[in-house]
C-alpha positions in Angstrom: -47.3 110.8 87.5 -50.6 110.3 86.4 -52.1 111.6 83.6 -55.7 112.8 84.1 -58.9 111.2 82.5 -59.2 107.5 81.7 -56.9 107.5 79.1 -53.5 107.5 78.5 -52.2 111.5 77.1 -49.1 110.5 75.1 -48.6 113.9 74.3 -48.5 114.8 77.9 -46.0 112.0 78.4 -43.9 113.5 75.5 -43.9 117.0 77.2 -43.0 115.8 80.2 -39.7 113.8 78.7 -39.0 116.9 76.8 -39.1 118.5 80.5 -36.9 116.0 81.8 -34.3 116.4 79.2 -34.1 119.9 79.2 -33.1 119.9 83.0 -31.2 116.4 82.8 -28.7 114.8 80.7 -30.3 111.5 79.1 -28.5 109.3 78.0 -30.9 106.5 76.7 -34.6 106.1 77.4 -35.4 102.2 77.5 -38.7 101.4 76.2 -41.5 98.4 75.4 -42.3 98.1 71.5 -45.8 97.7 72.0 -48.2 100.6 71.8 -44.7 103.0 71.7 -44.4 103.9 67.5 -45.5 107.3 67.7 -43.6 108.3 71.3 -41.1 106.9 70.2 -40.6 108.2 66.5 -41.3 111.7 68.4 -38.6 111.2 70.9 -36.2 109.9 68.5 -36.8 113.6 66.5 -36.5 115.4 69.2 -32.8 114.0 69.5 -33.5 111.6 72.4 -31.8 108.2 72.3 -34.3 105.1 72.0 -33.7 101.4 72.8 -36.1 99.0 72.5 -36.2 96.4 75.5 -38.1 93.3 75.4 -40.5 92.1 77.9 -39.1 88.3 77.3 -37.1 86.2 79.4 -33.9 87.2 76.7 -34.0 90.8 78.3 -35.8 90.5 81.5 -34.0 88.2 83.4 -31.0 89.8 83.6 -32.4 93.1 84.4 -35.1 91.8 87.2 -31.7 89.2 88.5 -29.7 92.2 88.8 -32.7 94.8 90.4 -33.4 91.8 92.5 -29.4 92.1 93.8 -29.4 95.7 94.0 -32.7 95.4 96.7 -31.2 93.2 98.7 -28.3 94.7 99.3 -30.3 98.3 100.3 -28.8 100.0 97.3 -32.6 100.5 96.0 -33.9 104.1 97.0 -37.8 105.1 96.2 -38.6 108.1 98.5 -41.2 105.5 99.8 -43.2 106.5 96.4 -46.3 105.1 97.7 -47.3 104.2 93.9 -44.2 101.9 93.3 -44.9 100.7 96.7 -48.3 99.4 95.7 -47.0 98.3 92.4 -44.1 96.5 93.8 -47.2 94.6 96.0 -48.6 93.5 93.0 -45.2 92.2 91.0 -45.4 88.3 89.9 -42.4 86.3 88.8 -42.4 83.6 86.1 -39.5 81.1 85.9 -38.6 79.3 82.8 -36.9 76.0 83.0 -33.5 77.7 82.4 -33.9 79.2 85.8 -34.6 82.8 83.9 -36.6 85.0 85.6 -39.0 87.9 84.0 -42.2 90.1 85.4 -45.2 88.8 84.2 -48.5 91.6 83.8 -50.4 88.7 82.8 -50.4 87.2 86.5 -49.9 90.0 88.7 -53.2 91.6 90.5 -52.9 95.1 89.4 -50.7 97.3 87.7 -46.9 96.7 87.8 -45.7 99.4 85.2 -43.4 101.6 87.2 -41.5 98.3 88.7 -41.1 97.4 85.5 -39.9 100.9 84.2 -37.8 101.0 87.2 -36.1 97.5 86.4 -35.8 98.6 82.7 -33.9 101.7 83.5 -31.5 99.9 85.9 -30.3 97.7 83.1 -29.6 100.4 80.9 -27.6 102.3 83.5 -25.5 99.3 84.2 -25.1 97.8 80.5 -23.9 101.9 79.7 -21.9 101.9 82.6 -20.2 98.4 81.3 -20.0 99.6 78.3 -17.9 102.6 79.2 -15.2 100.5 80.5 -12.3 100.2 78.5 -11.3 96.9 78.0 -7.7 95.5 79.0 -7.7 94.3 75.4 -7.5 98.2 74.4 -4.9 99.3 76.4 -2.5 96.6 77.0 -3.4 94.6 73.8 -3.3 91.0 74.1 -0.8 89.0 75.6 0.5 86.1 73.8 2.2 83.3 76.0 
């Protein structure tokens, strides 16, 4: 959704969380560090669950392997959003010598935000869905041969 005027309306953004929360049950919102202090400090007091995420190869590249895996196999579903479309038109990959993977703004034509949004949020839903496994350890304890 876009904001109107040239600028970015964070306080429009906030509302329209605040929205989304009210209707849905969030878990966790993922978000970049840079330019997010006030959102986020809002958020946070309005009881909503923060969690930085890095745009580095330490956080990335699991999260754009694993969006990359979920595409592929047809499990992705957009509506045809003809914005993430475009933006997905416009995504450049950087590879580090470790094979790790990450988007890259710097490189990429034009504007990339909700692929990266989108690949942000996957990870959180599968690192909280991992996390709500219970480990064998728990229940059976460990087994000593």
């Amino acid at each position: 959704m876009a904001t109107p005027g040239n600028v970015v309306d964070y306080n429009r953004i906030q509302h329209f969380i605040e929205e989304c929360a009210e209707r849905c049950h969030i878990l966790e919102i993922a978000y970049d560090r840079w330019n997010a202090t006030m959102l986020v400090t809002n958020l946070m007091e309005e009881g909503l669950t923060m969690v930085q995420f890095g745009q580095g190869y330490k956080d990335m590249s699991p999260a754009c392997k694993e969006f990359y895996k979920v595409l592929m196999q047809g499990r992705m579903v957009h509506g045809g959003n003809p914005v993430l479309r475009w933006m997905a038109g416009n995504v450049v990959i950087e590879t580090d010598d470790a094979g790790n993977i990450k988007l890259t703004k710097a490189k990429s034509k034009e504007k990339i935000d909700g692929i990266v949004a989108t690949v942000m949020a996957l990870d959180r839903c599968v690192r909280h869905e991992a996390e709500q496994q219970e480990s064998v350890y728990e229940s059976r304890g460990l087994l000593i041969l």
